[in-house]
C-alpha positions as CSV (number, residue, x, y, z in Angstrom):
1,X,6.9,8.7,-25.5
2,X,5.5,11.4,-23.3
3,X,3.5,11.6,-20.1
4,X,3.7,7.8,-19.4
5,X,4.5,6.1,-16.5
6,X,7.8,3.8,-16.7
7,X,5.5,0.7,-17.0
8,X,3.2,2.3,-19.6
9,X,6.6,2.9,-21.6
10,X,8.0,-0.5,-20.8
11,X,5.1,-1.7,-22.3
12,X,5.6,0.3,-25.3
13,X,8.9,-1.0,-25.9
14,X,7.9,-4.5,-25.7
15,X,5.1,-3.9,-28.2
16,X,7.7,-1.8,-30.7
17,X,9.7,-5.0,-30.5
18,X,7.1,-7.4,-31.3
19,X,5.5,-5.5,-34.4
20,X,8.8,-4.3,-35.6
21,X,8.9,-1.7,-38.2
22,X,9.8,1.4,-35.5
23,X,12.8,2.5,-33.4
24,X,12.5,4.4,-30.4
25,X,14.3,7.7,-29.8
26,X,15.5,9.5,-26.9
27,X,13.9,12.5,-27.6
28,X,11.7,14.2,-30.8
29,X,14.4,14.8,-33.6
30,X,14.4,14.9,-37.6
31,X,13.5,11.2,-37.8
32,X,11.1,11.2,-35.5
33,X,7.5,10.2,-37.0
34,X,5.3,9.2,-34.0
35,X,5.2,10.9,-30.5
36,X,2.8,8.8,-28.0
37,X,1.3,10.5,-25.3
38,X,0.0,8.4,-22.4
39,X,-2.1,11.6,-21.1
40,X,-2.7,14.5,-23.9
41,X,-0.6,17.0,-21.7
42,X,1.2,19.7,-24.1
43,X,4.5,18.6,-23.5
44,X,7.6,19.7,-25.2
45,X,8.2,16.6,-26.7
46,X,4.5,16.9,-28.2
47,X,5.1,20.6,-29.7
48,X,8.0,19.1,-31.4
49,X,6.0,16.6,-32.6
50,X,3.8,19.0,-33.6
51,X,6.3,21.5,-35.2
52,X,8.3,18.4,-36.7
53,X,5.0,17.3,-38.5
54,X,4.7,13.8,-36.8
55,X,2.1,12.0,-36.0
56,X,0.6,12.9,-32.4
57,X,-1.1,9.5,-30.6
58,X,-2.6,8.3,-27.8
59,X,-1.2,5.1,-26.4
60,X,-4.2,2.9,-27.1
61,X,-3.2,2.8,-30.8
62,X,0.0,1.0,-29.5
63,X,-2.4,-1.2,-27.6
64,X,-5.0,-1.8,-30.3
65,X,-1.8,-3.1,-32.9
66,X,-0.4,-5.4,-30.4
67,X,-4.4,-6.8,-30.0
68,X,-4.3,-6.9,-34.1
69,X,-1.1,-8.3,-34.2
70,X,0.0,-5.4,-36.7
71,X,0.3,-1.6,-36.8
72,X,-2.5,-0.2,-37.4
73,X,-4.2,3.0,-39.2
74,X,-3.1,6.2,-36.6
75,X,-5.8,8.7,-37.7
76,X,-8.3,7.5,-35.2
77,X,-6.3,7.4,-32.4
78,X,-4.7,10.9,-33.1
79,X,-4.9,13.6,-30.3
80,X,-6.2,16.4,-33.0
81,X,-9.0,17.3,-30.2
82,X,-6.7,18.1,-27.9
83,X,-3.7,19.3,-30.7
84,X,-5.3,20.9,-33.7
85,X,-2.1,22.1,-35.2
86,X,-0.9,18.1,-34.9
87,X,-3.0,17.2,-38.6
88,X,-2.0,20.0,-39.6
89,X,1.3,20.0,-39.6
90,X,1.5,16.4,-40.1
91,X,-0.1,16.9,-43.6
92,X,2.4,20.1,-44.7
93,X,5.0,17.7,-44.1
94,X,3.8,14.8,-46.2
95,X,2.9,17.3,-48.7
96,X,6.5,19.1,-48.7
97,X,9.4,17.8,-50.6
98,X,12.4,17.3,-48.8
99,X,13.2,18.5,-44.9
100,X,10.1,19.6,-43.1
101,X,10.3,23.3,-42.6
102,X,7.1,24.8,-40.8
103,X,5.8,28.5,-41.9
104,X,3.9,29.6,-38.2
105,X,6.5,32.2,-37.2
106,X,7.9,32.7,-41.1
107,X,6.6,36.7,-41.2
108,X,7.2,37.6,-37.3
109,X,10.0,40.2,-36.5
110,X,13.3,38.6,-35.5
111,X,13.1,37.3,-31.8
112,X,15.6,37.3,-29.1
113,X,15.0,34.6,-26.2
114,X,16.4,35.5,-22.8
115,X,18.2,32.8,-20.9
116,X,16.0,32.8,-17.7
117,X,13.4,31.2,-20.0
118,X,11.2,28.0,-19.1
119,X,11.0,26.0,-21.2
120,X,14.5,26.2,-21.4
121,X,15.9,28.6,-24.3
122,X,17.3,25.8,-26.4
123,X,14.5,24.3,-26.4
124,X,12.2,27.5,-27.4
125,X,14.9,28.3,-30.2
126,X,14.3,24.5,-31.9
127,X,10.4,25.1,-32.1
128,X,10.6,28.8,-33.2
129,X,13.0,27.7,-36.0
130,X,11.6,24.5,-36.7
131,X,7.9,26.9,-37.4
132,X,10.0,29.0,-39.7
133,X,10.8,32.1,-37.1
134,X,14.5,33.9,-37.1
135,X,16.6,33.7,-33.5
136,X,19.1,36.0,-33.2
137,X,21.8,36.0,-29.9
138,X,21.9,39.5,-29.9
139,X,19.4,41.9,-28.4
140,X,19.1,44.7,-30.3
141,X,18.7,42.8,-33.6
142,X,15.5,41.5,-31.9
143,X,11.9,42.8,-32.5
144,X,10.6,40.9,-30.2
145,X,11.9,39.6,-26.5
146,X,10.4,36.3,-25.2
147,X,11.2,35.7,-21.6
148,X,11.9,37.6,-18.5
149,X,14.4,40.2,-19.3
150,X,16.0,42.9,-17.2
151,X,17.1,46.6,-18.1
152,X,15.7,49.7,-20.2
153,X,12.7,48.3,-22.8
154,X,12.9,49.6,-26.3
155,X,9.8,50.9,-27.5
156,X,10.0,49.0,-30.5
157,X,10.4,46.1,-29.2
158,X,7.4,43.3,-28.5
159,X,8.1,41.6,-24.6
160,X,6.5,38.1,-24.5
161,X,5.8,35.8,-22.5
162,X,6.8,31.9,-23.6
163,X,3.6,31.2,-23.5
164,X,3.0,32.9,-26.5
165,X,5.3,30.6,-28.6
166,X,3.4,27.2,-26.9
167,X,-0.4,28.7,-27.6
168,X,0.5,29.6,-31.0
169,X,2.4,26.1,-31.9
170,X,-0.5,24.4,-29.9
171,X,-3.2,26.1,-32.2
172,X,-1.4,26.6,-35.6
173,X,-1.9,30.4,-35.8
174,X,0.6,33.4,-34.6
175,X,-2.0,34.3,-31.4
176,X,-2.7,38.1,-30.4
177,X,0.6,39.0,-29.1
178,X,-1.1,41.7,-26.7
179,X,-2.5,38.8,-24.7
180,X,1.1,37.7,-23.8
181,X,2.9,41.0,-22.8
182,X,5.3,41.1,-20.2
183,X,5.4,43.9,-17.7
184,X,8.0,45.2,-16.1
């Protein structure tokens, strides 16, 4: 659950224990096969969804099973306006045999996150290797830098904002890196 209020998600909870059939989880992980967004903000939690291959929903399908007494079909209620890579992704996974593993960031030059970045840099390395992309802990393996980072810039190295892995998660294509370039 993800930008609800407490009651909203109280709610939820009640309705998961009625219907059965679903577990709740602390955060997006492996299992994870729903992620229900009371607003459709682009929350962390939905670009793991998103990157996982689940199901992206608005909270009115929890409301329209409770009302049907059952779960019901999730296409109609899925947030694909608002989350275009959300299908998507959700269909490579059904399609894919196995674990999940996304292709967004398969071809992109290995990338180096620096720890002053928000969202935090744990959280940037799950998505990026969850879409496929390579991490590496030291610098000047790295073709390209996402994050504030201090000292002399290599030349052959791509500075990016965080925004650039978020946009391109969001939309299901690598986006124009130039448009995310960090200046010194």
């Amino acid at each position: 659950m993800t930008s609800m209020p407490s009651e909203t998600q109280n709610i939820v909870i009640q309705v998961v224990n009625t219907l059965k059939g679903f577990s709740l989880a602390q955060e997006v992980c492996e299992t994870t096969t729903h992620v229900l967004a009371g607003k459709p903000l682009r929350t962390l939690n939905v670009l793991l969804g998103i990157a996982r291959g689940c199901w992206v929903l608005s909270y009115e399908w929890v409301l329209w099973s409770l009302e049907l007494g059952h779960w019901i079909s999730e296409e109609p209620f899925e947030l694909s306006n608002y989350f275009p890579a959300a299908p998507l992704c959700r269909l490579e996974r059904y399609l894919s045999a196995g674990q999940y593993q996304g292709t967004l960031f398969a071809d992109q030059p290995v990338m180096f996150i620096t720890p002053a970045s928000n969202p935090p840099r744990t959280k940037l390395w799950e998505l990026v290797l969850l879409c496929g992309g390579q991490i590496t802990r030291i610098p000047r393996q790295a073709g390209i830098f996402i994050g504030p980072s201090q000292g002399r810039r290599r030349a052959t190295v791509k500075y990016l904002s965080e925004t650039w892995i978020l946009d391109s998660i969001t939309q299901h294509q690598v986006c124009a890196s130039e448009n995310y370039l960090l200046l010194q």
